[in-house]
DRENDO-1510 file (C-alpha; in Angstrom, 1 decimal, always signed):
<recs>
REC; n; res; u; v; w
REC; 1; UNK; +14.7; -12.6; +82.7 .
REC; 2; UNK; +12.0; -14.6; +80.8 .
REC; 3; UNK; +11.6; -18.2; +81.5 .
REC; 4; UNK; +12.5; -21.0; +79.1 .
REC; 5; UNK; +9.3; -22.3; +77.4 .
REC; 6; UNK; +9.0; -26.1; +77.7 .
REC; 7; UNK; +8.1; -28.7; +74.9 .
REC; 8; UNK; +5.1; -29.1; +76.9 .
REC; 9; UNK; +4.1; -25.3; +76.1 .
REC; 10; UNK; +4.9; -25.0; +72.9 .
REC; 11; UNK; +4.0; -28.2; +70.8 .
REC; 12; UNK; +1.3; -28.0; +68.5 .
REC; 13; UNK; +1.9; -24.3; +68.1 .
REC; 14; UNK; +3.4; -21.3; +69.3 .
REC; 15; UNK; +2.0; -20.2; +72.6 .
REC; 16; UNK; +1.7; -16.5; +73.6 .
REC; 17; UNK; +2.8; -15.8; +77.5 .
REC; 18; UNK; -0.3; -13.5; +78.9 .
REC; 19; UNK; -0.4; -13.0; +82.9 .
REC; 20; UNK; -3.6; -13.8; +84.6 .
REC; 21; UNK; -5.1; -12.2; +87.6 .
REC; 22; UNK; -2.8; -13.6; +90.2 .
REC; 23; UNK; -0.1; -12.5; +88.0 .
REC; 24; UNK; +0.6; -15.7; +87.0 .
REC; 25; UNK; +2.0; -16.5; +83.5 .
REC; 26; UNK; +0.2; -18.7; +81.3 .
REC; 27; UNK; +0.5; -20.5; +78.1 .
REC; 28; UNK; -2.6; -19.4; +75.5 .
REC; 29; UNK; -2.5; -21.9; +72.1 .
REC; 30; UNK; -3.1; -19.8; +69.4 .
REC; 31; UNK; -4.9; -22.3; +66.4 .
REC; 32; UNK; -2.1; -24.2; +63.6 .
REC; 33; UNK; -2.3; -22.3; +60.9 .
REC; 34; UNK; -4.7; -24.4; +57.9 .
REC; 35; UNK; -3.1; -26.0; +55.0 .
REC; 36; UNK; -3.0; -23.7; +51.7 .
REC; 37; UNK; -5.8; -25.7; +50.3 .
REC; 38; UNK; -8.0; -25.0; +52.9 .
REC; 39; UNK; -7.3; -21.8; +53.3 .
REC; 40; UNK; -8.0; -21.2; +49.7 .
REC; 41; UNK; -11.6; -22.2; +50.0 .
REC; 42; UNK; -12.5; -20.5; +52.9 .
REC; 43; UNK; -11.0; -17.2; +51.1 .
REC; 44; UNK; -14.0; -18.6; +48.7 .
REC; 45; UNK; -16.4; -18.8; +51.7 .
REC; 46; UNK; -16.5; -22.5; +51.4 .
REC; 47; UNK; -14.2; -23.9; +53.5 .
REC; 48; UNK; -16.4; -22.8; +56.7 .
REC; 49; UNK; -19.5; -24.1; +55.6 .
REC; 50; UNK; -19.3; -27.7; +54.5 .
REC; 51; UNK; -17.0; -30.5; +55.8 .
REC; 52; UNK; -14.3; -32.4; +54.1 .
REC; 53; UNK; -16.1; -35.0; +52.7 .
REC; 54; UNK; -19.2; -32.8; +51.9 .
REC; 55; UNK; -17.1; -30.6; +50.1 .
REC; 56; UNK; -15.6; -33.2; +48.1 .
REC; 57; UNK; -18.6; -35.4; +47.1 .
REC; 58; UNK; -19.8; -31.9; +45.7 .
REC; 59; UNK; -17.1; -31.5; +43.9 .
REC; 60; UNK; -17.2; -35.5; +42.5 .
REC; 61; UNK; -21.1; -34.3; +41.5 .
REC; 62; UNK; -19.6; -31.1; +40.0 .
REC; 63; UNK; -17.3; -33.3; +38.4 .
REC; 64; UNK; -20.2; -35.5; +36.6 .
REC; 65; UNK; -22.7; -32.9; +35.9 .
REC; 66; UNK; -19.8; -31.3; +34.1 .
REC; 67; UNK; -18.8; -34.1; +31.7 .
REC; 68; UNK; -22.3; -35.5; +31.1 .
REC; 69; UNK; -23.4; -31.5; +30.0 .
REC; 70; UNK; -21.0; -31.1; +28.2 .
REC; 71; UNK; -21.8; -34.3; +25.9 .
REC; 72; UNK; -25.6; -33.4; +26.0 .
REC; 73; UNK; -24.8; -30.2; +25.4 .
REC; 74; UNK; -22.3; -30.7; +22.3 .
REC; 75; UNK; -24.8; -33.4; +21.0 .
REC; 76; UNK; -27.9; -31.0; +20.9 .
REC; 77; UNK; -26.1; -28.2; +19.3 .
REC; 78; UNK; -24.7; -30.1; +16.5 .
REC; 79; UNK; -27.3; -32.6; +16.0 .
REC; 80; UNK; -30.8; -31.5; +17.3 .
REC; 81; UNK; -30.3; -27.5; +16.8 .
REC; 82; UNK; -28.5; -27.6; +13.6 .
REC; 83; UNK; -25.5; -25.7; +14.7 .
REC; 84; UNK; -23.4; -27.8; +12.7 .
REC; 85; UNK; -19.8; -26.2; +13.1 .
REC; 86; UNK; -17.6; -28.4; +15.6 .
REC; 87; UNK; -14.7; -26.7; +14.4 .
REC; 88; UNK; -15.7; -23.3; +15.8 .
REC; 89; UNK; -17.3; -24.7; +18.8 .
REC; 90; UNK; -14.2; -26.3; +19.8 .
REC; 91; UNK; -12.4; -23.1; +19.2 .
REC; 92; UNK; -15.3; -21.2; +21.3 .
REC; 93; UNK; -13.9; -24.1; +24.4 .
REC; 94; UNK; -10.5; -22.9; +24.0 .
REC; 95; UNK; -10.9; -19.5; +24.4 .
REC; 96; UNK; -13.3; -20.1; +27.4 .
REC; 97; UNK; -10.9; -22.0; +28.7 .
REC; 98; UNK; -8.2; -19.7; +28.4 .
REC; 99; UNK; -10.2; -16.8; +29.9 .
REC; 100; UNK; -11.8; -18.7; +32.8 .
REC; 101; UNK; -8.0; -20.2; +33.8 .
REC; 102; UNK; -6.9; -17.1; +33.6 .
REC; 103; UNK; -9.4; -15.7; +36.3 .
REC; 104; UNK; -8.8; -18.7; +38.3 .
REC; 105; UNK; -5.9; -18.5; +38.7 .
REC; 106; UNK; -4.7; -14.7; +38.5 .
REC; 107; UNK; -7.2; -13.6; +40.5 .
REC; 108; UNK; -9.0; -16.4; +42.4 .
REC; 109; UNK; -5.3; -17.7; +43.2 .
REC; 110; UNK; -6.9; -21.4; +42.9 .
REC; 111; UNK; -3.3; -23.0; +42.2 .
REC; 112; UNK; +0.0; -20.7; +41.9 .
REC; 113; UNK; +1.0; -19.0; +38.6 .
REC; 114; UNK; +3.4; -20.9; +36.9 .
REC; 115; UNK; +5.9; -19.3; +34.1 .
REC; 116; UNK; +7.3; -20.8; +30.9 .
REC; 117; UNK; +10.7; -20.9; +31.0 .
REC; 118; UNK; +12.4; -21.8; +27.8 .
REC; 119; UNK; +11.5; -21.5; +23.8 .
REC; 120; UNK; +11.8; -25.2; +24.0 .
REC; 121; UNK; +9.5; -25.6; +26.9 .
REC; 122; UNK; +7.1; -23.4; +24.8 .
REC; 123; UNK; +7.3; -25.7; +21.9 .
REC; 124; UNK; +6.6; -28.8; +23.8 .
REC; 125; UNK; +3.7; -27.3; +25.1 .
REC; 126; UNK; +2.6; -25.7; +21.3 .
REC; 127; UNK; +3.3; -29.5; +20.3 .
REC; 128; UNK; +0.5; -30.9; +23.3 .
REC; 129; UNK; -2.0; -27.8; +22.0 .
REC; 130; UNK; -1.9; -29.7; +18.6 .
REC; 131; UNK; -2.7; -33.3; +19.7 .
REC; 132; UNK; -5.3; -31.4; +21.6 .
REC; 133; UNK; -7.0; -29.7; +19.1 .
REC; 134; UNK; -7.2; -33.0; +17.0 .
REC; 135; UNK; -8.7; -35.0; +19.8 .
REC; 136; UNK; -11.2; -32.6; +20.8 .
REC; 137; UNK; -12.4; -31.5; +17.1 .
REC; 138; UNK; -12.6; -35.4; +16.6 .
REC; 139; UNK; -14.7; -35.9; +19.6 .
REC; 140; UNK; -17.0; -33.1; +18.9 .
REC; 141; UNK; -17.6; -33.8; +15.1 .
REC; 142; UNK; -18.5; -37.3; +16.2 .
REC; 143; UNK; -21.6; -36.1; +18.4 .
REC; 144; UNK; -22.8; -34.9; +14.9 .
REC; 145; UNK; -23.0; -38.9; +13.5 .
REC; 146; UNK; -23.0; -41.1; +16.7 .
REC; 147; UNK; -25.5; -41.0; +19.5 .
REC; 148; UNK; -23.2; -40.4; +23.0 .
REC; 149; UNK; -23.9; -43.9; +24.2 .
REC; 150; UNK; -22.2; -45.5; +21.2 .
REC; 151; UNK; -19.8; -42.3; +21.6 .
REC; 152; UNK; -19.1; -43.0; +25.0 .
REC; 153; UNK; -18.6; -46.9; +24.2 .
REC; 154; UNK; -16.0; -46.2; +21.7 .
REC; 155; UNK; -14.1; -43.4; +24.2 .
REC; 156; UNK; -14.0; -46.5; +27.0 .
REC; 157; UNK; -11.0; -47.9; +24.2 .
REC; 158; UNK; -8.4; -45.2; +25.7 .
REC; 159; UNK; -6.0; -47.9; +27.6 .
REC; 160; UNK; -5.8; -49.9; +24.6 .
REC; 161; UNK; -4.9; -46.8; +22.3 .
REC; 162; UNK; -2.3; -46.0; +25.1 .
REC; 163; UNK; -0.9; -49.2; +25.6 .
REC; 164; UNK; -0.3; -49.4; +21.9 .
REC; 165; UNK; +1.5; -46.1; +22.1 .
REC; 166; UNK; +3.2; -45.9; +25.2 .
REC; 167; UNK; +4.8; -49.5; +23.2 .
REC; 168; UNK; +5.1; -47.7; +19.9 .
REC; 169; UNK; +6.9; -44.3; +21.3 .
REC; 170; UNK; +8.7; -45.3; +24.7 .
REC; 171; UNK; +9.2; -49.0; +23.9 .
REC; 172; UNK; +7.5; -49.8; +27.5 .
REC; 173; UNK; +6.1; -53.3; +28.1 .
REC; 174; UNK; +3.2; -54.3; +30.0 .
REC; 175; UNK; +2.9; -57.6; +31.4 .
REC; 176; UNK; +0.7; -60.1; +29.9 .
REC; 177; UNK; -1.8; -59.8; +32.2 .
REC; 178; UNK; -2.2; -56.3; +31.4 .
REC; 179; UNK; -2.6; -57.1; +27.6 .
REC; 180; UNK; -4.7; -59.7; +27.8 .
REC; 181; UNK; -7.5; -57.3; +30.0 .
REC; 182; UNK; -7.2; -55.2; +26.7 .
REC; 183; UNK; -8.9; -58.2; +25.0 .
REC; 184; UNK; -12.3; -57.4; +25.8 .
REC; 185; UNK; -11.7; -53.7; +25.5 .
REC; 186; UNK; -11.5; -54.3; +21.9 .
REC; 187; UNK; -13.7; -57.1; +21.7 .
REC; 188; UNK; -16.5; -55.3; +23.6 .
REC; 189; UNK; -16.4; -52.3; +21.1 .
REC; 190; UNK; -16.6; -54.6; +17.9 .
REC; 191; UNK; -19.9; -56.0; +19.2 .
REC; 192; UNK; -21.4; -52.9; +20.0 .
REC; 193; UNK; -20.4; -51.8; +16.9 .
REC; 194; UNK; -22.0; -54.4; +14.9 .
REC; 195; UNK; -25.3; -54.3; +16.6 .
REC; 196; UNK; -25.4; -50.1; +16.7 .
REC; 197; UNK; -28.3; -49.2; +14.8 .
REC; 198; UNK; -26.8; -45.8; +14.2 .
REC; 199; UNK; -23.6; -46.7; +13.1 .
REC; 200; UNK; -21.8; -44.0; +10.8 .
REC; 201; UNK; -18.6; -45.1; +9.2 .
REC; 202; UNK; -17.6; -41.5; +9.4 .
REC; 203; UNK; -18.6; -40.7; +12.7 .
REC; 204; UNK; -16.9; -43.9; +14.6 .
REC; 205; UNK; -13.4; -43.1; +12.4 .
REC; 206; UNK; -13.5; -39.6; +13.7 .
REC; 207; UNK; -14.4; -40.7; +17.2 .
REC; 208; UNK; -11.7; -43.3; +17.1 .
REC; 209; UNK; -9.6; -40.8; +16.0 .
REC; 210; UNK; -10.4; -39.1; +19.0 .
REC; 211; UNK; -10.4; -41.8; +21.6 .
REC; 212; UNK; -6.7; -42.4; +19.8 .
REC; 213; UNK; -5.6; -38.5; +19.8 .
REC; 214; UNK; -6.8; -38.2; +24.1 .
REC; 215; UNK; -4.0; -41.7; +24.3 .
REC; 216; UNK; -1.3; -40.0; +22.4 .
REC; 217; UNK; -1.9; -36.8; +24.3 .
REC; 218; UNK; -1.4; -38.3; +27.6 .
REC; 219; UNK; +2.1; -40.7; +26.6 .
REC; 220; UNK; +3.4; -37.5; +24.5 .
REC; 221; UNK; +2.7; -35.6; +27.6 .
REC; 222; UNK; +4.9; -37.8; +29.9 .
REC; 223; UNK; +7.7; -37.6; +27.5 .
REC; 224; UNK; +7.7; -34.1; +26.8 .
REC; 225; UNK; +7.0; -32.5; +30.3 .
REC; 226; UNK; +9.2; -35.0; +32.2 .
REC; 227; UNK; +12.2; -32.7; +33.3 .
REC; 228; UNK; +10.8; -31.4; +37.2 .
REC; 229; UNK; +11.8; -28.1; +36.1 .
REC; 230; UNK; +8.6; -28.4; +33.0 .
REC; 231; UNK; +6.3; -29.9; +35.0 .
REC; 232; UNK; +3.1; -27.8; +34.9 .
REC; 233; UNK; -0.1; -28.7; +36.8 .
REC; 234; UNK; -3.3; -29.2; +35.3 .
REC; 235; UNK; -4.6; -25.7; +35.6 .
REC; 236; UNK; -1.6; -23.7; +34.2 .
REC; 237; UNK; -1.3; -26.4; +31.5 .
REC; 238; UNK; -4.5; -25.8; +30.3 .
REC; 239; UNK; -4.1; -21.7; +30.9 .
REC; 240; UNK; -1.1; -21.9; +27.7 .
REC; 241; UNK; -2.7; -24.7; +25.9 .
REC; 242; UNK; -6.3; -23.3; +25.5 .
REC; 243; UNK; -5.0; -19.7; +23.6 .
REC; 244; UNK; -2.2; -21.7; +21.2 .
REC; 245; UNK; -5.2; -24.3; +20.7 .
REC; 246; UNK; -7.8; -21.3; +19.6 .
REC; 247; UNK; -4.8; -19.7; +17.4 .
REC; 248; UNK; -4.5; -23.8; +15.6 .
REC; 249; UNK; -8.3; -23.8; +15.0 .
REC; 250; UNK; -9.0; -20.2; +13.8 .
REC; 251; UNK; -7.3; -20.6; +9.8 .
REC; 252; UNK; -9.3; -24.5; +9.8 .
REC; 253; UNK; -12.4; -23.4; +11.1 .
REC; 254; UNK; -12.4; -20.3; +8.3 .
REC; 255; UNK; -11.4; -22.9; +5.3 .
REC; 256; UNK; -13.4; -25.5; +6.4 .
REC; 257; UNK; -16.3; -24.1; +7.9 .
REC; 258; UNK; -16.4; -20.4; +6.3 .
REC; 259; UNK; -17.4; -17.3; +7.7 .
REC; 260; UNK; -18.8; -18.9; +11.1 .
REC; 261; UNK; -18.8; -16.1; +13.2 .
REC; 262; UNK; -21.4; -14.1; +10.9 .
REC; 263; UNK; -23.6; -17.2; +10.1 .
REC; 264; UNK; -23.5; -17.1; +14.6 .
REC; 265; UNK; -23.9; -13.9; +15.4 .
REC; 266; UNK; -27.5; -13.9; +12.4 .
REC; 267; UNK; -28.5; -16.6; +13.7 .
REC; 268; UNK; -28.4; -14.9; +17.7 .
REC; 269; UNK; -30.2; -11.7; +15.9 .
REC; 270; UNK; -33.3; -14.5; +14.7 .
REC; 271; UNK; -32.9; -16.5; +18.1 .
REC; 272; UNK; -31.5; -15.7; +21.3 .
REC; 273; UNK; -31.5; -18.8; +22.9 .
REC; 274; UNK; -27.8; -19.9; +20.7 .
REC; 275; UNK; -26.4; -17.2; +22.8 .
REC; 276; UNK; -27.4; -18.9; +26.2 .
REC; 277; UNK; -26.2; -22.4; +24.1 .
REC; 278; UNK; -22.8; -21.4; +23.5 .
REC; 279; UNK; -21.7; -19.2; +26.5 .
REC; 280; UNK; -23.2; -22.2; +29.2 .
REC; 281; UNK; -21.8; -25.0; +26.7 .
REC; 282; UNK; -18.2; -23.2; +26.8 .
REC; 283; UNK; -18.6; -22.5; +30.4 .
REC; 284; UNK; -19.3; -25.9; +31.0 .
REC; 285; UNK; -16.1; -26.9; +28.8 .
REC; 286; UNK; -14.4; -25.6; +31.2 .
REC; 287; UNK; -15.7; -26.7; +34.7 .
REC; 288; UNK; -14.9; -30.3; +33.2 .
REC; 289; UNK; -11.3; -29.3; +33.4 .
REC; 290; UNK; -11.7; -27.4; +37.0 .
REC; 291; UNK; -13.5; -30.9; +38.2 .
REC; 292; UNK; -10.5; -33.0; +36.8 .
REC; 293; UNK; -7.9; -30.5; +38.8 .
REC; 294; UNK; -10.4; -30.3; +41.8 .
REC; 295; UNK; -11.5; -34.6; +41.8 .
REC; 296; UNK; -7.7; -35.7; +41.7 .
REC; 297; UNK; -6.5; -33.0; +44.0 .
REC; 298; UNK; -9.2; -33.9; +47.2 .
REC; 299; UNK; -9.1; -37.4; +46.2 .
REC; 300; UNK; -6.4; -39.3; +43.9 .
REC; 301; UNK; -5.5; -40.0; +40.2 .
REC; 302; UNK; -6.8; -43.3; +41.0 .
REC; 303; UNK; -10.7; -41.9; +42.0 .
REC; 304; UNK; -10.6; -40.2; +38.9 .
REC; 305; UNK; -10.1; -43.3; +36.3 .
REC; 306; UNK; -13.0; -45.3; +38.6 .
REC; 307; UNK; -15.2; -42.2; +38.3 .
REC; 308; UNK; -14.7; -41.6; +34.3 .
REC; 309; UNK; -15.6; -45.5; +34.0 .
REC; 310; UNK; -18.6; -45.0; +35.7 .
REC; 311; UNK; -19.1; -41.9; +33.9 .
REC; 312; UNK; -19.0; -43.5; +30.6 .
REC; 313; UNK; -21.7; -45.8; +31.7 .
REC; 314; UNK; -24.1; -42.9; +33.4 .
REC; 315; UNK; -23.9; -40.5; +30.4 .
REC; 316; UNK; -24.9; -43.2; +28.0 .
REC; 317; UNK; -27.8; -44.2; +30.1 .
REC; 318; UNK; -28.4; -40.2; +30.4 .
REC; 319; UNK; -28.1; -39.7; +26.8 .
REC; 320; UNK; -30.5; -42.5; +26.0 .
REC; 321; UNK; -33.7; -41.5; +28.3 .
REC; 322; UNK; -32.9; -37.8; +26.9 .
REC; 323; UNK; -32.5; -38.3; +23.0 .
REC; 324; UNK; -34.3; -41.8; +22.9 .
REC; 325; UNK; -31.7; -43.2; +20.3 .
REC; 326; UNK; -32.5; -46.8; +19.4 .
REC; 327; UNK; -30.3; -49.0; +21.7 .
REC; 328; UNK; -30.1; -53.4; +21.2 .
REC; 329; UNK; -29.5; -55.8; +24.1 .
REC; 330; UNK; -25.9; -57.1; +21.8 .
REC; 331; UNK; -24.8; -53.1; +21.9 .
REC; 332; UNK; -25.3; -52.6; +25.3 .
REC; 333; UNK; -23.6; -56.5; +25.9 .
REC; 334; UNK; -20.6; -54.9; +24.0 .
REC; 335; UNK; -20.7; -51.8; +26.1 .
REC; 336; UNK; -20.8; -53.8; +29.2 .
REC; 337; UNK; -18.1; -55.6; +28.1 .
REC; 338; UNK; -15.7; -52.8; +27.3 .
REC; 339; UNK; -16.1; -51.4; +30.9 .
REC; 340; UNK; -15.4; -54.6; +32.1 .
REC; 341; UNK; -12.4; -54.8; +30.1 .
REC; 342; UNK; -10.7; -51.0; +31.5 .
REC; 343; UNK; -11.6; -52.2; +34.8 .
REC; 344; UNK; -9.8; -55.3; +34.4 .
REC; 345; UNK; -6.9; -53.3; +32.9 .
REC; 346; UNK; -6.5; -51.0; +35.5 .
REC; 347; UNK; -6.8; -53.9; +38.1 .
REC; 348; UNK; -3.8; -56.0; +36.1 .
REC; 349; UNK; -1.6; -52.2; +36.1 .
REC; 350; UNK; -2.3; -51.7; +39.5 .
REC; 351; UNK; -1.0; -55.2; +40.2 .
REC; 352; UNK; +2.0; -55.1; +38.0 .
REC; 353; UNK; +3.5; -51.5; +39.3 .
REC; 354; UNK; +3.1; -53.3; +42.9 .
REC; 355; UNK; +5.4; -56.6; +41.8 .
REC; 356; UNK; +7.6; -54.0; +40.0 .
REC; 357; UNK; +8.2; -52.0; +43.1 .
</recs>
């Protein structure tokens, strides 16, 4: 008859009984199984070598050199090398995206598979691909008018743009503090504009298009994917997005842009190096969205709004020493005072979801 184990044995984890050499039973702890996450990265070899907070300030770098080459990136390829088809390049994201999410998550097993299960579901999703598209291709075609600075300046404008439409759409109400922070959001971006010495009426309507499209995106999203049952992470998301995105752009990018994919593939036979351009640019499309997943999943939703603020501000100063684009002490006033503005917003709707609760 084996004896009971007691609580005093067994918490923590599940003890094996061994003898020992005066035949004595005792209790060995066998090690609590790691949390999936961690588990997943030492599968990757990582979780072994670096601590916690080593591993997630290099993801939070990851996360910046990401988003900042990607802007640099998109801005010399449609402005300094002449590759002047943001249409296809856009298109050239999605599929990288698609293929890459597909890898990370079939194979790498980075975040579990997650299956569409309705025609409806499928639609709200097609529906998300096509706000997508817009914003992006807005965003990209910008880089061709506006240096990133004033690009950056004008993308800092998303709460307002959200605000409006999360009023517009859902009929939700902020309080009046949260409004009023929007003030200098707006105000902020008028004085920059004003004192931008490469404004381009084009260029900022596109961008603001843009800044307006990423809002909309994000209310439409809540709306449409709010049933538990839709609910799709980041990473999946993005895994049926990115193909039905690519499908949107392939019959614009032929009308508008013409027979792309021959003008790139005889411009590769003169120079080479357009090959390295758009494989690490689309590559690099795509690590912005693994950062995103990775940022809010080691740290919060919150980190990630303070970090893209700060980001704004880095890849304008980035963009500056790199391209040397003419910058005036009212622009970067305006600039300043946008940033000031999101972070006053996001101070007033952290404040108002606390007195709501």
């Amino acid at each position: 008859m084996v004896e009971a184990q007691t609580w005093t044995t067994r918490r923590m984890s599940n003890p094996r009984l061994v003898e020992s050499k005066n035949n004595e039973e005792v209790a060995v702890e066998i090690p609590a199984t790691p949390p999936g996450d961690v588990r997943q990265w030492q599968a990757l070899g990582l979780g072994t070598q670096f601590s916690p907070n080593i591993l997630t300030a290099a993801i939070i770098a990851s996360w910046y050199l990401s988003n900042i080459g990607v802007l640099l990136l998109n801005k010399y390829l449609l402005s300094f090398y002449g590759y002047r088809y943001p249409i296809f390049l856009t298109m050239l994201h999605m599929l990288s995206c698609a293929a890459y999410s597909y890898g990370a998550i079939n194979f790498l097993e980075l975040v579990p598979l997650q299956h569409i299960h309705s025609k409806k579901q499928f639609l709200k999703i097609f529906a998300l691909s096509a706000i997508f598209c817009f914003s992006v291709v807005c965003g990209n075609t910008s880089l061709r008018y506006l240096p990133v600075s004033f690009n950056q300046a004008i993308g800092a404008t998303t709460p307002f743009f959200t605000a409006v439409f999360a009023f517009l759409i859902t009929c939700k109400k902020e309080s009046g503090e949260v409004y009023l922070a929007l003030l200098p959001v707006v105000f902020g971006i008028v004085l920059a504009s004003n004192s931008e010495p490469l404004f381009h009426l084009f260029g900022f309507l596109v961008c603001v298009g843009s800044t307006a499209g990423r809002a909309l995106k994000s209310v439409v999203q809540g709306i449409l994917l709010s049933s538990e049952s839709e609910k799709l992470n980041s990473m999946n998301l993005l895994l049926y997005m990115a193909p039905m995105a690519a499908l949107i752009l392939l019959p614009f990018t032929l009308y508008i842009e013409g027979n792309v994919a021959a003008v790139t593939l005889e411009k590769a036979r003169g120079d080479r190096f357009i090959v390295f351009l758009l494989v690490g640019n689309a590559t690099v499309a795509y690590l912005v969205n693994l950062t995103n997943f990775l940022v809010t999943k080691h740290t919060s939703a919150l980190t990630l709004q303070v970090l893209g603020n700060a980001k704004a501000a880095v890849a304008a100063v980035v963009s500056v020493l790199i391209f040397r684009n003419p910058v005036t002490v009212m622009g970067m006033t305006g600039f300043a005072v946008t940033i000031m503005g999101v972070l006053l917003y996001s101070e007033a709707k952290k404040r108002s979801k606390v007195t709501t609760h």
